[in-house]
C-alpha positions in Angstrom: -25.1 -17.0 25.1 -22.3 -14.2 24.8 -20.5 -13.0 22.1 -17.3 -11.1 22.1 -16.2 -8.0 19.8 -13.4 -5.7 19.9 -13.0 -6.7 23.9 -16.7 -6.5 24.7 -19.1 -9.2 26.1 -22.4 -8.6 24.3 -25.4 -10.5 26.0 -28.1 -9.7 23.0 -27.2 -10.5 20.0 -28.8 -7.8 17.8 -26.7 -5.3 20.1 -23.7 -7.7 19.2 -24.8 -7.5 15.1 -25.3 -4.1 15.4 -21.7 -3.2 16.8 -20.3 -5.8 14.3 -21.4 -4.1 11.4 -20.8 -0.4 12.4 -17.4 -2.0 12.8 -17.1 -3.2 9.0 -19.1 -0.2 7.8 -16.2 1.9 9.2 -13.8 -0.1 7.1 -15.3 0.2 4.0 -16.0 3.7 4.6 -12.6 4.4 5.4 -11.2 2.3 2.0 -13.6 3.5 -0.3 -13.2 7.3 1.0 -9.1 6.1 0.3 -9.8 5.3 -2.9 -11.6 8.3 -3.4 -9.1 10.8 -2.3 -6.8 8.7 -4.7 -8.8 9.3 -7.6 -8.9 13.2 -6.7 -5.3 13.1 -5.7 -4.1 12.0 -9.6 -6.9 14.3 -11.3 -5.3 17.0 -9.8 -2.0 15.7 -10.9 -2.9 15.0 -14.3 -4.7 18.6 -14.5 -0.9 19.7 -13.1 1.0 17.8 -16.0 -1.3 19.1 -18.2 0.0 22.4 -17.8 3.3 21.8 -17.3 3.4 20.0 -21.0 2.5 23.9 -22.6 4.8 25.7 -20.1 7.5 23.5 -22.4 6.6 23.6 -25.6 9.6 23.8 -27.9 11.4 21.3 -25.3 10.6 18.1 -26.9 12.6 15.9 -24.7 10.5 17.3 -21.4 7.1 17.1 -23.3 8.2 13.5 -23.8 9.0 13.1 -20.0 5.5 14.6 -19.1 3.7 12.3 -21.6 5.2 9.8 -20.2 4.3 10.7 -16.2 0.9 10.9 -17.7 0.8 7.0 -18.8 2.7 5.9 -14.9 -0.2 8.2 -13.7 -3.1 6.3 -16.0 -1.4 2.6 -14.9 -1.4 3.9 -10.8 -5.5 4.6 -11.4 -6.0 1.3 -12.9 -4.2 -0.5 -10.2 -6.1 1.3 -7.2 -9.4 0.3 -9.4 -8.2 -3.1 -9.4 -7.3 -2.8 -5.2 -10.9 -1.4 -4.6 -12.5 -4.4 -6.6 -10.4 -7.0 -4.6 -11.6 -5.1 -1.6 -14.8 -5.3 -1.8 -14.4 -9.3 -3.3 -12.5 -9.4 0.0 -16.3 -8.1 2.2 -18.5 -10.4 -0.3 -16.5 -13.6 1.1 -16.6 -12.0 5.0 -20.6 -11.2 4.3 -21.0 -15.0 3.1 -19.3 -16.4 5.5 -20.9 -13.9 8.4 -24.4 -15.0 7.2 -22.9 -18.7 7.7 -22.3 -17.7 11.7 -25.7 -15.9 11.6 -27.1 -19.0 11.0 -25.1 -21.1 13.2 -25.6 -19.3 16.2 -29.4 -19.0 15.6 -30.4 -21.3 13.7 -33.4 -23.2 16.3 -34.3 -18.9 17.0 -36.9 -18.7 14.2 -37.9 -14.6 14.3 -34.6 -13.3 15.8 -32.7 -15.8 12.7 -35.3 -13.7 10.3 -34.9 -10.5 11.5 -30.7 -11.0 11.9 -30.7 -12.4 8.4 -32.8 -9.2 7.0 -30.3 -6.5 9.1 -27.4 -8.4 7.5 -28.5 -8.0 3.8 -29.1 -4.4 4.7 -25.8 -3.9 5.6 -24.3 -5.7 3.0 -26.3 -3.9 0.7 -25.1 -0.5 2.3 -21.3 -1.5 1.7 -22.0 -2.4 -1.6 -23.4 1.2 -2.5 -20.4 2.6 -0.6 -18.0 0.5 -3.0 -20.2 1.2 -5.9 -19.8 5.5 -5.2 -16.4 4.9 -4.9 -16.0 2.6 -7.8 -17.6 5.6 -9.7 -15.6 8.4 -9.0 -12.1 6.3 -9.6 -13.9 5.3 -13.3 -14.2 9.2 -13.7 -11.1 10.2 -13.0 -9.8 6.9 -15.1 -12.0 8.1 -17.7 -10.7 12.0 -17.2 -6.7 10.7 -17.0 -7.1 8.8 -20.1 -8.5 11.6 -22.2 -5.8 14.0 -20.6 -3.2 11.4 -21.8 -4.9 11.2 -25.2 -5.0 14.7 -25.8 -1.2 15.3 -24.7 -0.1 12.3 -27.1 -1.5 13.7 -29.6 -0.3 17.2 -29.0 3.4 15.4 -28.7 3.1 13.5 -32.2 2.6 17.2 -33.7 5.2 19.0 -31.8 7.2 15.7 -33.3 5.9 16.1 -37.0 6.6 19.8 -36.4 10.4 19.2 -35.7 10.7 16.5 -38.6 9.5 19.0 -40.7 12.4 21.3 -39.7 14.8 18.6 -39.9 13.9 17.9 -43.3 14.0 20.9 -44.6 17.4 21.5 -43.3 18.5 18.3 -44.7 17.0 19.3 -48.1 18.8 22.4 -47.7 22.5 21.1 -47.0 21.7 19.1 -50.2 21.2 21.8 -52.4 24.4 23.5 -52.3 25.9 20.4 -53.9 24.7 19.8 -57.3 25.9 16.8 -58.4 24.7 13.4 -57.0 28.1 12.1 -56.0 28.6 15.0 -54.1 24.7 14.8 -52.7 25.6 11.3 -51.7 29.1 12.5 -50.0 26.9 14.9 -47.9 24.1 12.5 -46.4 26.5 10.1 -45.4 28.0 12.9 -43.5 25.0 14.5 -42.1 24.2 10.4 -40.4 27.7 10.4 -39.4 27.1 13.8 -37.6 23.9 12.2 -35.7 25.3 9.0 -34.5 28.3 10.9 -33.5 26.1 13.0 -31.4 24.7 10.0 -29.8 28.3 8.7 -28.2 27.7 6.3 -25.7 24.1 7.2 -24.3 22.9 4.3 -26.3 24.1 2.4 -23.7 21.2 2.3 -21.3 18.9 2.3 -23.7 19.8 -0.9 -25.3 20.2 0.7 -28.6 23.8 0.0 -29.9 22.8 -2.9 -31.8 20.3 -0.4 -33.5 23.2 2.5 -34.1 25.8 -0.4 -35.6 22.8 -1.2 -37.9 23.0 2.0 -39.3 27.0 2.0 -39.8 26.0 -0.9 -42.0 24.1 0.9 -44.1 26.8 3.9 -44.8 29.6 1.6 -44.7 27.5 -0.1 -47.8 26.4 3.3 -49.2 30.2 4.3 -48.9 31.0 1.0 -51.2 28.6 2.3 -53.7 29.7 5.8 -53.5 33.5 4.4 -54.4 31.6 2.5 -57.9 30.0 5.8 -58.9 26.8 4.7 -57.9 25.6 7.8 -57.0 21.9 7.3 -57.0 21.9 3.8 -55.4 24.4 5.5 -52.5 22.5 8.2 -51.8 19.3 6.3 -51.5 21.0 3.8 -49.2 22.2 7.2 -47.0 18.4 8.7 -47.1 17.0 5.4 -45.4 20.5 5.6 -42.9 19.0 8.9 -42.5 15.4 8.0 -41.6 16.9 5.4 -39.3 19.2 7.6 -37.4 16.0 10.0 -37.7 13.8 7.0 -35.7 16.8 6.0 -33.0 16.9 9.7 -31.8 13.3 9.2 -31.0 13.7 6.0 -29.9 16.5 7.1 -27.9 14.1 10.3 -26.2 11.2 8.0 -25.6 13.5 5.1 -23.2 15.1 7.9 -21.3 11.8 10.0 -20.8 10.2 5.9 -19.5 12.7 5.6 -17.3 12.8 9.1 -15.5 9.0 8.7 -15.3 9.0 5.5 -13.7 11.5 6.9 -11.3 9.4 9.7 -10.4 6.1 7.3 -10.7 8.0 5.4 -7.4 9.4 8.3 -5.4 5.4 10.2 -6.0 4.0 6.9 -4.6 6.4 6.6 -1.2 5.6 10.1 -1.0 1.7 9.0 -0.6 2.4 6.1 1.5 4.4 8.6 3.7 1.5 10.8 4.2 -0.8 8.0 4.7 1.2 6.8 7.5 0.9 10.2 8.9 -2.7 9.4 10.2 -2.4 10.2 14.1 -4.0 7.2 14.7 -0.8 5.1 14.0 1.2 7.4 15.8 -1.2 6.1 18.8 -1.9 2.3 18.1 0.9 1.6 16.1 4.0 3.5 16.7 6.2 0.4 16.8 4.9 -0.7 13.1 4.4 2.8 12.1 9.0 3.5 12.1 9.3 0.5 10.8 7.2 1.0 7.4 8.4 4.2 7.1 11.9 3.1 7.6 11.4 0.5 4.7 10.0 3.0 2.7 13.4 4.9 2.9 15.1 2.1 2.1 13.2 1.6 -1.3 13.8 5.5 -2.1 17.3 5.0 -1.0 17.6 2.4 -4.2 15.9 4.8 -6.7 19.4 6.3 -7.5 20.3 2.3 -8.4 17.1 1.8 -10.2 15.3 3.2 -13.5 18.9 3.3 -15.0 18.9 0.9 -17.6 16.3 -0.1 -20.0 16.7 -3.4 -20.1 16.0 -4.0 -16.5 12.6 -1.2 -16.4 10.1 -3.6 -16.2 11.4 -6.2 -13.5 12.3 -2.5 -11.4 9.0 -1.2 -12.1 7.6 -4.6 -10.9 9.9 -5.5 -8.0 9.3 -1.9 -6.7 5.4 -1.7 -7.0 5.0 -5.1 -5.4 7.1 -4.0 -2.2 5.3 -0.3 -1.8 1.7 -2.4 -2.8 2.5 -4.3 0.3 3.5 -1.4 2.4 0.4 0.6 1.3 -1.6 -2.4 2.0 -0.7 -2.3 6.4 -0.6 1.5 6.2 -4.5 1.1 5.1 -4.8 -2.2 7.5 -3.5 -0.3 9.8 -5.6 2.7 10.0 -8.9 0.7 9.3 -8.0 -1.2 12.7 -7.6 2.1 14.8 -11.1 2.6 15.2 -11.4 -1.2 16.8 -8.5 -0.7 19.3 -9.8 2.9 20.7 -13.0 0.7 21.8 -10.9 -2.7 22.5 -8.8 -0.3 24.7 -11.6 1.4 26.5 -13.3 -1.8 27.0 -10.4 -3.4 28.6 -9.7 -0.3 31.0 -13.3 -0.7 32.3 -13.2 -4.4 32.1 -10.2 -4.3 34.6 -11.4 -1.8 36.7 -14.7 -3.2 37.5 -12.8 -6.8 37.6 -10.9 -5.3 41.0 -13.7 -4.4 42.2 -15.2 -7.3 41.9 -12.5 -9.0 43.3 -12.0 -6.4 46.2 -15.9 -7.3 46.6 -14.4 -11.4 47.3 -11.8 -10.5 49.6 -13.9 -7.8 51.8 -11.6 -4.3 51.6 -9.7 -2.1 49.2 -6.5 -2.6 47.0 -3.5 -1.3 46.5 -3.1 -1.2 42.3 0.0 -1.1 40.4 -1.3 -1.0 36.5 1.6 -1.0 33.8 1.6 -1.8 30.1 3.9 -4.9 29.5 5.7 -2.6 26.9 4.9 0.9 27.5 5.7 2.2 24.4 2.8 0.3 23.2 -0.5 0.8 24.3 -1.6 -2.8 22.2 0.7 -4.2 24.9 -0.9 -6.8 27.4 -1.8 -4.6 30.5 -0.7 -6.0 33.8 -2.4 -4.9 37.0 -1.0 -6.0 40.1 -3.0 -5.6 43.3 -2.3 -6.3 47.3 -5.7 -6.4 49.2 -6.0 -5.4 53.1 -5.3 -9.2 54.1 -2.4 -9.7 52.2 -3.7 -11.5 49.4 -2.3 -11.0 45.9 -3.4 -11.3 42.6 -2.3 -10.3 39.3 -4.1 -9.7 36.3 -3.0 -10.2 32.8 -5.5 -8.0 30.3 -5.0 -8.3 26.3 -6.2 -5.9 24.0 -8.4 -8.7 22.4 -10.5 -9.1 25.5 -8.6 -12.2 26.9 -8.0 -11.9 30.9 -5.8 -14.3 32.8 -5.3 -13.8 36.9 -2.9 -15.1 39.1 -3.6 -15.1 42.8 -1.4 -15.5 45.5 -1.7 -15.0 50.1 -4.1 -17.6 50.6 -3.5 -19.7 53.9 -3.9 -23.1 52.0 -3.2 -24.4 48.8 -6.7 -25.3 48.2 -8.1 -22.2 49.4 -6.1 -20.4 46.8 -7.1 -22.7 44.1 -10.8 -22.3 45.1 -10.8 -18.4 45.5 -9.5 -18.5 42.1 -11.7 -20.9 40.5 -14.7 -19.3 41.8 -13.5 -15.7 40.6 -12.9 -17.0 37.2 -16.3 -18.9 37.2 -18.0 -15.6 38.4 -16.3 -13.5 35.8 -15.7 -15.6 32.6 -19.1 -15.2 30.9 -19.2 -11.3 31.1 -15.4 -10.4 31.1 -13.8 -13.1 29.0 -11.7 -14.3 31.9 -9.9 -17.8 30.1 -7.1 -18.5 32.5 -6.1 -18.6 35.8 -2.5 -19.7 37.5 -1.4 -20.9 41.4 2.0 -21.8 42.4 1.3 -25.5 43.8 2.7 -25.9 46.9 3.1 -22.3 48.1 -0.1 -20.3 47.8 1.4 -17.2 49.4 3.8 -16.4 46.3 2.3 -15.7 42.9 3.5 -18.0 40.0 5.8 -16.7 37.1 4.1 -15.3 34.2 4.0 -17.3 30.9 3.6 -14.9 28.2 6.4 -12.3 27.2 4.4 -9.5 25.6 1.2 -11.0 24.4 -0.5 -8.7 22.0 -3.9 -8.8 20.4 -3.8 -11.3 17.9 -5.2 -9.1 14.9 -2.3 -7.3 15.3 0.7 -10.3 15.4 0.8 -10.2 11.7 1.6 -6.7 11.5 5.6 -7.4 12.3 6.1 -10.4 11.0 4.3 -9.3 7.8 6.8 -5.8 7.9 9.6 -8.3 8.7 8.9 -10.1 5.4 8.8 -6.9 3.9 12.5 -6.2 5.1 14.2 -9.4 4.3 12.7 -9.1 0.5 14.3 -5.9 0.2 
């Protein structure tokens, strides 16, 4: 019994279990170590934001914008905690269900089934540790970002007391130079009037006019009462006007300082996917798939300057824009955790080719004449075609996917049957140790080789990659 991995035949299986799980042990490695750089990435940030909060003190609106970054930074953590558990859910179901083929494909092999079983849990358990350091160190930096954000909070609700203070004092002071309470009452209506006033229309995205027109209420009532010689009454109708007005300017701060963060929450995270995608691996294995992510991921910064511009609609652009770039993040990762594979897939088929010529050439008695080209050459996942002409004139082409799969068309043979039978027997002879599946003749004319049936096959792993970017596209 054979098995085949990454393009290889393996002929024992604890050789085949072995390359197997090297295989997954890369790509946990690689997602974990992802998630780890993630975690450093942000504390570093945080750290970063940290300062920048005292190089503005005395700016309240940009301490408010920081604060802000702070909490998009604490939610980005939390989701890559919440990618890293689905990841390694993800390996628990593959382990289960590998331990299910384990037993399938020895299950009458008593001591080879034992000693398979036993490597498996050793692996698994392995992985697990490697999820487990990695699970660690993004709970630290939660843990870290989360006091950070704590401690700048509360830093910001002084800096906030600290300014109310002034304000009231300066209120209390304009109050003072009018003695009597009519004219007390005159002047807080005016100093409201003065704030909303300064407010105009930047309300507006904020969703806050019904708020402001709440407050002309208020004075147009404490006017009423000011026009009955209600003094007292008036003025503590245009104190609590006050306090309100007071509350919308904060209100007002905190929306816009939400939505700039969440703008520069989105742009800092294309910016990561970017250099994720940077890995040279993609620029070998995937260069195709590789322009087009980072084309869509253009086309979400593009909107940006559309987006995070009013209120109303932060959430469902927050949410529409972190679903797309979760996607896009998700085949960048895929992506690289698949390059390892095809480096062996594609060194496995070049030898698998060249000792299938041979072996031909071996058939046919005499050298070849080779013509090798990629079906797309700007794709090395591309089926390979090799064409060959042998001494006698015979013909045969061979089709050679990434995945291992090898189809051959012959062609030169005097007879129709003799074409078919050269052919059979070379596909026979080869199919156990080189995955050989296929094999074509043109009926009728055995000297001419038949037309081939695929476009562009390309490893199946890989299929999903485009149409999965495609979906991608037509969301956006």
């Amino acid at each position: 019994m054979s098995w085949n991995l990454n393009g290889r035949m393996y002929h024992d299986y604890s050789d085949y279990q072995a390359a197997r799980q090297a295989s997954e042990a890369r790509a946990a490695s690689s997602r974990a170590a992802q998630a780890q750089a993630e975690a450093d990435r942000y504390r570093q940030r945080l750290r970063q934001q940290q300062a920048e909060f005292e190089r503005v003190q005395g700016d309240l609106a940009q301490q408010r914008r920081v604060n802000e970054q702070m909490h998009q930074d604490v939610r980005v953590l939390r989701r890559e905690h919440h990618q890293l558990a689905d990841a390694q859910h993800r390996f628990e179901q593959e382990a289960n269900a590998r331990l299910g083929e384990i037993h399938s494909d020895l299950h009458d092999m008593g001591e080879q089934l034992d000693a398979a079983e036993a490597e498996h849990r050793r692996h698994v358990e392995e992985t697990r540790q490697a999820f487990a350091q990695a699970r660690q160190a993004l709970e630290a930096g939660l843990a870290e970002a989360e006091q950070r954000r704590q401690e700048t909070e509360r830093r910001l609700t002084a800096a906030v007391e600290a300014v109310d203070r002034k304000v009231e004092a300066d209120r209390q002071e304009r109050l003072r130079r009018h003695r009597g309470d009519l004219d007390q009452a005159r002047e807080q209506i005016a100093i409201v009037e003065e704030s909303l006033n300064e407010f105009g229309t930047a309300l507006r995205p904020f969703n806050l006019e019904d708020d402001a027109q709440s407050i002309r209420m208020t004075l147009q009532s404490a006017r009423s009462l000011l026009r009955q010689d209600k003094a007292s009454a008036s003025l503590a109708q245009a104190e609590g006007a006050f306090a309100e007005v007071r509350a919308l300017g904060y209100k007002s701060e905190k929306r816009r300082a939400e939505l700039a963060a969440a703008a520069d929450a989105i742009a800092d995270r294309i910016a990561a996917i970017r250099e994720l995608a940077g890995n040279e691996g993609l620029d070998h294995f995937f260069k195709r798939e590789k322009a087009d992510l980072v084309g869509l991921l253009s086309r979400v910064a593009d909107r940006l300057s559309r987006h995070y511009k009013q209120y109303s609609r932060l959430e469902d652009d927050l949410r529409e824009d972190e679903r797309v770039l979760e996607k896009l993040e998700e085949e960048a990762r895929a992506m690289i955790a698949m390059c390892p594979a095809l480096e062996q897939q594609i060194d496995a088929r070049k030898k698998h080719v060249t000792s299938l010529v041979r072996k031909i050439a071996d058939g046919y008695g005499g050298s070849a004449d080779i013509k090798p080209e990629l079906t797309n050459p700007d794709d090395v996942k591309s089926t390979l075609l090799v064409n060959c002409v042998f001494n006698g004139g015979e013909k045969v082409r061979i089709e050679a996917d990434v995945d291992g799969e090898i189809r051959i068309d012959s062609a030169g043979h005097r007879t129709q049957d003799a074409c078919e039978r050269r052919a059979s027997e070379t596909v026979q002879a080869l199919k156990a140790e080189m995955g050989v599946i296929d094999h074509h003749t043109v009926p009728g004319n055995p000297s001419e080789l038949p037309n081939r049936t695929a476009g562009t096959p390309i490893v199946r792993s890989n299929r999903d990659f485009k149409s999965r970017l495609d979906d991608i596209r037509r969301q956006l």
